[in-house]
C-alpha positions in Angstrom: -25.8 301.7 -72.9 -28.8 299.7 -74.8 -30.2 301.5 -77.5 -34.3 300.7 -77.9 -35.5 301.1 -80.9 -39.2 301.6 -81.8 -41.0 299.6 -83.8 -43.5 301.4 -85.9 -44.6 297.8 -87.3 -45.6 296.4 -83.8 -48.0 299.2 -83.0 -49.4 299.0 -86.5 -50.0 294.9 -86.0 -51.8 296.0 -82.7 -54.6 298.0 -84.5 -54.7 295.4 -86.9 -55.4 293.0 -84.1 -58.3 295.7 -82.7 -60.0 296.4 -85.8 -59.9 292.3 -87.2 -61.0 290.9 -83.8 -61.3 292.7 -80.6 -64.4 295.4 -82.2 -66.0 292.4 -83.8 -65.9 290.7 -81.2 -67.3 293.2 -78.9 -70.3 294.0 -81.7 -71.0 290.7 -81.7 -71.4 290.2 -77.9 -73.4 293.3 -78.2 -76.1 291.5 -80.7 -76.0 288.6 -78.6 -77.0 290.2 -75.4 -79.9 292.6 -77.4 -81.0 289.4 -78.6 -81.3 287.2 -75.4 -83.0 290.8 -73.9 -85.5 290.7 -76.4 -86.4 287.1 -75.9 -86.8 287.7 -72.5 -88.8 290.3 -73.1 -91.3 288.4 -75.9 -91.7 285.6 -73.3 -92.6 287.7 -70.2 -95.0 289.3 -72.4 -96.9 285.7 -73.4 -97.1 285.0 -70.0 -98.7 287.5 -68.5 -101.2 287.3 -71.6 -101.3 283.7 -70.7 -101.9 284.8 -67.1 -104.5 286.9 -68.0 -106.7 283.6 -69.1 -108.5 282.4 -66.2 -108.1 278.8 -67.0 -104.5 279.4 -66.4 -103.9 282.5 -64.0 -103.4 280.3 -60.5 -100.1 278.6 -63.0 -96.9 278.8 -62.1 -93.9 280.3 -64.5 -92.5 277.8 -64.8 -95.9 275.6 -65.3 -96.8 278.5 -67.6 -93.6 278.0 -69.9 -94.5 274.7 -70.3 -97.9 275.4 -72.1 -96.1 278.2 -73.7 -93.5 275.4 -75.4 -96.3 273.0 -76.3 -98.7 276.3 -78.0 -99.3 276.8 -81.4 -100.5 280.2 -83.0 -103.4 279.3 -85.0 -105.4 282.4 -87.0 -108.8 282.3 -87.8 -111.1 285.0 -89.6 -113.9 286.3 -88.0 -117.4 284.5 -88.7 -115.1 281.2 -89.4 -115.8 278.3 -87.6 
């Protein structure tokens, strides 16, 4: 008859392994994901304002990305010419 013994030191390396690299891990996927959400989100935004201007409202998305890579923000008082 085979005797198993347990290992107490196996388990332990296990929740070692979980809490060094597999919750990290996960957290960081998590950040990642907000992040590329939140992009998303900033861009749809600029082009709807975009689409809002008339001189660009009959523009594609894609055509409307493209301005949006080439724009600048540029701030100017009021009264300043």
């Amino acid at each position: 008859m085979a005797i198993i013994a347990y290992d107490a030191t196996s388990s332990l390396l296990s929740a070692d392994v979980l809490r060094a690299w597999v919750a990290p891990a996960i957290i960081f996927a998590a950040a990642i994901i907000v992040g590329l959400l939140g992009l998303r989100w900033i861009r749809s935004e600029h082009l709807e304002t975009l689409r809002a201007v008339p001189l660009f409202s009959l523009l594609s998305d894609q055509e409307l990305g493209t301005v949006l890579r080439s724009a600048r923000v540029a701030g100017f008082e009021p009264g300043t010419r």
